[in-house]
N, C-alpha and C positions, 0 to 999 in steps of 0.2 A: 516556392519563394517564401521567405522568413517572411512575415509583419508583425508588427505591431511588437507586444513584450516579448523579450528576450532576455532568456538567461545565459551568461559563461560563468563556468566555472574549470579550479584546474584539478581539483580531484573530487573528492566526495565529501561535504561538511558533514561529522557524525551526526545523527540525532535527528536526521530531516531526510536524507536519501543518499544514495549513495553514485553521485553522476556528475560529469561534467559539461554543461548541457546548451543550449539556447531554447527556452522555451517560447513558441508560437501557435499560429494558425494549421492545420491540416496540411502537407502537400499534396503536389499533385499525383492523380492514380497513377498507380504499374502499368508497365505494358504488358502484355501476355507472353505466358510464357512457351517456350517451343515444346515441341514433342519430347525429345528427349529428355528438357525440364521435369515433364510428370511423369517420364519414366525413372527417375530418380527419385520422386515424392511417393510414387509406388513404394520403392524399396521402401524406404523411409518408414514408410507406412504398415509394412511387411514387420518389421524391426519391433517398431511399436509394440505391435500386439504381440510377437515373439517375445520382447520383454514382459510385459505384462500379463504372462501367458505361464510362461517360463522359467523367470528370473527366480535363484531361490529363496526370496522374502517376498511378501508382495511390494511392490512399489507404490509410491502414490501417484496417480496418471497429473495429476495437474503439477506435480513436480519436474515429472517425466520434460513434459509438454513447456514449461518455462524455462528449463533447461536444455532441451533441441533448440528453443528459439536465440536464448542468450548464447549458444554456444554458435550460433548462424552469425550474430549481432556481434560476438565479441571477434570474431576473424575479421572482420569489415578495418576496424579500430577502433583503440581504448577505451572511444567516450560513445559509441554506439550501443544500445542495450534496449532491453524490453524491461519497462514499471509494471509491475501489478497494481488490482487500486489501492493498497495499504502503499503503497512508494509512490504511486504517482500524486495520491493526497498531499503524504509528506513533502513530496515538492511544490506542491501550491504554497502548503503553510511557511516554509521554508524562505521564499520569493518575501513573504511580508519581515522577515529578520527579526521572527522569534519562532522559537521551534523546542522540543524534550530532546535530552539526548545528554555528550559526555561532553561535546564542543573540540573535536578533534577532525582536521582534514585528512582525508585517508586514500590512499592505494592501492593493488596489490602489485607484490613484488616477489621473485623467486617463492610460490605457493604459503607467504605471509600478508598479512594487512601492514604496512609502511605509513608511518606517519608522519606526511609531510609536515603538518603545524598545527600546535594545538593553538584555539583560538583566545585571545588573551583575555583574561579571566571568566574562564569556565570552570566546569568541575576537574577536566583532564589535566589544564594548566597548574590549576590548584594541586592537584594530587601530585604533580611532578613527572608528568609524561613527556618527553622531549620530541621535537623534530629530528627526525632519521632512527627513533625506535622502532624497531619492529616486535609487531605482536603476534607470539605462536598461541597463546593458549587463550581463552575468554571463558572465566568461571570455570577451567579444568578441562574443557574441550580445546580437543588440536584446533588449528587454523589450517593446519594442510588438508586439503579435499576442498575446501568449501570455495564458494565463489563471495566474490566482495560484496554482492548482496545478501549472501548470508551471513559475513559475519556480522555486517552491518547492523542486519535485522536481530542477529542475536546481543549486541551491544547497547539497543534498544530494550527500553522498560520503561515501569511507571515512574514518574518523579520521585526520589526521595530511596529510593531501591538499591542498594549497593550493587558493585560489579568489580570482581577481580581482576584485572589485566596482567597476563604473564609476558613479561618482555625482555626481548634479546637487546643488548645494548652493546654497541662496541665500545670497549675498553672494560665492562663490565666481566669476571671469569665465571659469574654464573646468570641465570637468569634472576629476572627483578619483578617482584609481586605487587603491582599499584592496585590499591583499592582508591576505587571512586565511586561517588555516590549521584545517579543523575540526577540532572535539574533540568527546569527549563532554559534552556539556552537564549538569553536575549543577547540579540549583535549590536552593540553599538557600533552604528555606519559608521560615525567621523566623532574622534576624537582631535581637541584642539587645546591649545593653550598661547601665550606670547611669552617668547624670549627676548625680553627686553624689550627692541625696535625688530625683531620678526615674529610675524604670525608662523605658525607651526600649525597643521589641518594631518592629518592621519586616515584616511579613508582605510576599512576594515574589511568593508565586504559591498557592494554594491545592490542595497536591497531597495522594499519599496518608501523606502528611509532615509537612504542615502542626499537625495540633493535638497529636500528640507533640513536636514540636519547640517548639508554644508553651509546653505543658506545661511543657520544660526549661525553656525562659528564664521564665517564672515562677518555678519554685523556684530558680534560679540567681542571678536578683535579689532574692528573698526571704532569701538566704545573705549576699548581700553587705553589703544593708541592711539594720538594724533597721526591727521592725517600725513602732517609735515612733518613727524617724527618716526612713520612707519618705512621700514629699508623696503619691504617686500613679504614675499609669502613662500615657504616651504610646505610643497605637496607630497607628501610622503606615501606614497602606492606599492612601498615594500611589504613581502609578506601578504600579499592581498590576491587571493586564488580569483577575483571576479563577481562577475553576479548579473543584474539586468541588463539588458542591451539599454534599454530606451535612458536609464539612471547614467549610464557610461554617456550614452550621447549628449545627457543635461549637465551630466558635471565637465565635461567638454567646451558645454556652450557658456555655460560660467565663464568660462575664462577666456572665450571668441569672438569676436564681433562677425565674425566673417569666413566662408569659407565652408567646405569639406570638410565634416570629422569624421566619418568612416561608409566603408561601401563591402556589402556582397555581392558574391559570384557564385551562382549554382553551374550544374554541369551544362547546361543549354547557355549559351554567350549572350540570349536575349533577358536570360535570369539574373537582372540586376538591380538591387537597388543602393541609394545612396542616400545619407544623412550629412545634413548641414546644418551650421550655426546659422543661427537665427541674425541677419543683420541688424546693428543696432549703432548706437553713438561710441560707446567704451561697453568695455566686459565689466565684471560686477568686481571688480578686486580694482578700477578705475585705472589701469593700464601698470598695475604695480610690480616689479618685476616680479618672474617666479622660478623658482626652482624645482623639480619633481624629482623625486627617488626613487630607482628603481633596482629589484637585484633579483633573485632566479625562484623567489617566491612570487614574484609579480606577473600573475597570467589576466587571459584572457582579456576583461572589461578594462581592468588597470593596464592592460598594453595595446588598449583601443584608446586610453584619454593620454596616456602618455606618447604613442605614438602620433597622435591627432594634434597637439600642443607642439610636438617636436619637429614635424612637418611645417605647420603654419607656424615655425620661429616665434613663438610666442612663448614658449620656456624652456631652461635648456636644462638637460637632462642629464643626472648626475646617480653615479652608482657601478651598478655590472650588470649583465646580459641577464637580458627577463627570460621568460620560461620559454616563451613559443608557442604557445597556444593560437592558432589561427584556424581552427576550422569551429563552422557553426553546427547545431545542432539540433534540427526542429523537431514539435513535440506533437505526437499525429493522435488524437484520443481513438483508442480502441474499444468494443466495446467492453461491457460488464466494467467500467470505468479504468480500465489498465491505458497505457499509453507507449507507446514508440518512441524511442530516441533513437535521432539517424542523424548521423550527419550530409548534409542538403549542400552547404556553401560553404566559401574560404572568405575571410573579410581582407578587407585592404586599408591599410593609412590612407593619408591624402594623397602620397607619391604615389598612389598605385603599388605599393611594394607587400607583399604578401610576406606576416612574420611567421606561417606556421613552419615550425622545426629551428628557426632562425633565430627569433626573438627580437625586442629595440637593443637596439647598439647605445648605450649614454653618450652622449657628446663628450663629456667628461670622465674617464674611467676613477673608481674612486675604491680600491678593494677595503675588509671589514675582517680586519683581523680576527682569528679564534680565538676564544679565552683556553687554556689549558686544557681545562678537561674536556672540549671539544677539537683538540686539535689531532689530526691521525684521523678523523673520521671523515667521511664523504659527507659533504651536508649541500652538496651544488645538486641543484632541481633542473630542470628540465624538459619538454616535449621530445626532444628529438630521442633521450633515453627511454621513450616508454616504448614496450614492444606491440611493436605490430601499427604505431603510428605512421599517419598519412606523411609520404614523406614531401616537403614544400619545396616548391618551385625553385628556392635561392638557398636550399639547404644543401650544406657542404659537411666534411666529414669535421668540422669544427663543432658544430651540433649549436643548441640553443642554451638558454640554461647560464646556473653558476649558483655559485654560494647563498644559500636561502638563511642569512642568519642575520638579527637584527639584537645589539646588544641591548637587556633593562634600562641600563644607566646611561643618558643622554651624555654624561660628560664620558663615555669610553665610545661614541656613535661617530667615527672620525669621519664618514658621510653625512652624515645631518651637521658638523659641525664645518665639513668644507663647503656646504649650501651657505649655510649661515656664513662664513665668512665673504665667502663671493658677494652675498645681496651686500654685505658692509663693507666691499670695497678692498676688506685685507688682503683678499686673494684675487688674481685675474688670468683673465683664461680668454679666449679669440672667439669662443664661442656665446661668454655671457657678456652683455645682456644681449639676445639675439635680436636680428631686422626683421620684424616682420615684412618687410619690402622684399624680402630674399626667399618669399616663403616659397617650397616643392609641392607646387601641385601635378596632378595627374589631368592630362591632356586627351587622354582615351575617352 
């Protein structure tokens, strides 16, 4: 059973680890396994030492040996895997939303690193790294052979340390040599500003940062505008692979008075828990209306508050099909300080509806045009394209996912500018402002 902190994420943030994960408590022990089990661990076992015995280089046995396992771990699905304790540190440090590294969400994809989204301003960003590049080469070494934790680890350095990235870009007729230089990567959780009469909140990543920092840019917009002269509040969760369970569930209750925000299910049907808003008088935005953004960058945490908002009619939800991300992933410490990623449970909205492979549906469909030189390229993200992913309850050959691209300039953001219109009345739709009287709970 998951408790207490919890991580999702929808790929690997560079420079901290490379997982997409929920981090928790220990589960519970294995069953034993049959005869024929340890007749196969035999072999196994037989293999080993044939390699190590045999093989014509020597090998490294603790290579060997992290490699049997992740190769055990990665048939399970995507986000299952074994940390060593250099990786399972970096995912501690990582959970606090500063970490070293290039600030690039990663992959792997057809025996390269894919980069879904570099995080906005970092070093990768800086340097010119784009979402849906892929990287063959790191400092002159191929990327084919290696597994996403090596390249990971080899993308990794001291601060301040240059690093060449060779990358395949479509439309591009050769490959493309980015140098960057690492830093330490600090995440700002929530960036925020006012448009006029809307607040505008940007959630980035869901760390242990996240709901103090929305805090501030709430009362920060609250200063600027009158309350009589504020339309509402755009939440914007585009681009946002995820992060803490428990962060997901507070910036949930920001904006709940009431209700269910999210529940697991492990494989035993007595394996469940559930999280609720805190009952209270008003949510912290004082019942102001809201709008949340979402599109096929938005996993995991960000389609636990969007789904949880969207269910209790409390914002209606504008964009295209989030990633899919639903299954959880506990963190079991091994010893010599390594750690287990496994996936344990599926979470659920309020309706009871499972998004893994599926994703949230926006009340509102609102597509994001390409600019030129991203247009011809595949830039739509998704769970249900990753291979070897759990395949979800409601998942259809329509898959989950969609265009992961959010333009610089606000004034070409023809989503963020149809939110905005809606809280101001220019635009109207059946869905906004929603009843919460109408809200989809789960009866189970």
């Amino acid at each position: 059973m998951m408790r207490k902190l919890s991580l999702l994420l929808a790929g690997a943030l560079m420079g901290a680890s490379a997982m997409s994960l929920v981090y928790g408590a220990p589960g519970s022990t294995a069953n034993a396994a049959g005869s024929d089990t340890y007749k196969q661990l035999a072999i196994f076992g037989d293999i080993f030492e044939r390699v190590r015995a045999q093989y014509v280089t020597p090998p490294d046995d603790k290579a060997l040996v992290e490699n049997a396992i992740n190769g055990m771990l990665s048939s399970l699905d995507p986000h299952s895997s074994y940390m060593n304790a250099e990786e399972a540190q970096d995912m501690r440090v990582q959970t606090k939303g500063e970490f070293g590294g290039l600030g690039i969400e990663v992959t792997m994809e057809n025996d390269l690193v894919k980069v879904i989204t570099p995080i906005d301003d970092t070093p990768a960003a800086k340097a010119g790294v784009l979402a849906g590049d892929y990287i063959s080469k790191i400092d002159g070494t191929e990327v084919r052979g290696m597994t996403l934790n090596d390249a990971v680890d080899k993308m990794r350095g001291p601060v301040n340390t240059p690093i060449t990235l060779t990358v395949l870009r479509q439309g591009a007729d050769k490959p493309i040599e980015i140098k960057v230089v690492r830093d330490i990567i600090k995440v700002k959780a929530v960036k925020f500003r006012v448009e006029s009469d809307v607040g505008y909140m940007k959630i980035t990543s869901f760390t242990e940062k996240t709901y103090d920092d929305l805090q501030n840019a709430i009362q920060q917009i609250k200063k600027q505008v009158p309350k009589d002269k504020l339309k509402g509040y755009v939440l914007d969760l585009r681009l946002n692979p995820g992060g803490l369970l428990d962060q997901a569930v507070s910036v949930s209750d920001t904006f709940l008075n009431r209700g269910e925000i999210v529940s697991t299910r492990g494989r035993d049907p007595k394996d469940v828990t559930r999280f609720d808003a805190k009952p209270k008088a008003t949510d912290d935005i004082e019942g102001k209306p809201l709008v949340v953004l979402i599109n096929g960058g938005s996993a995991s945490a960000s389609e636990i508050v969007a789904g949880a908002l969207q269910d209790m009619k409390r914002a209606t939800v504008v964009g295209t099909q989030s990633f899919g991300k639903g299954s959880v992933q506990t963190i079991i410490p091994l010893g010599e300080n390594g750690a287990l990623r496994l996936t344990t449970a599926l979470y659920y909205t309020p309706s009871g509806k499972s998004i893994q492979g599926t994703g949230i549906t926006p009340d509102i469909k609102v597509d994001q045009p390409l600019p030129p030189e991203l247009q011809g390229r595949d830039v739509t993200r998704g769970e249900s394209d990753l291979k070897g992913h759990i395949k979800g309850a409601e998942e259809s050959d329509k898959g989950s996912g969609s265009a992961a691209y959010v333009p610089p300039d606000p004034k070409d953001d023809l989503q963020l500018i149809y939110a905005e219109e809606l809280l101001r009345g220019q635009k109207t739709d059946p869905s906004f402002p929603p009843n919460p009287d109408k809200a989809v709970m789960n009866n189970q």
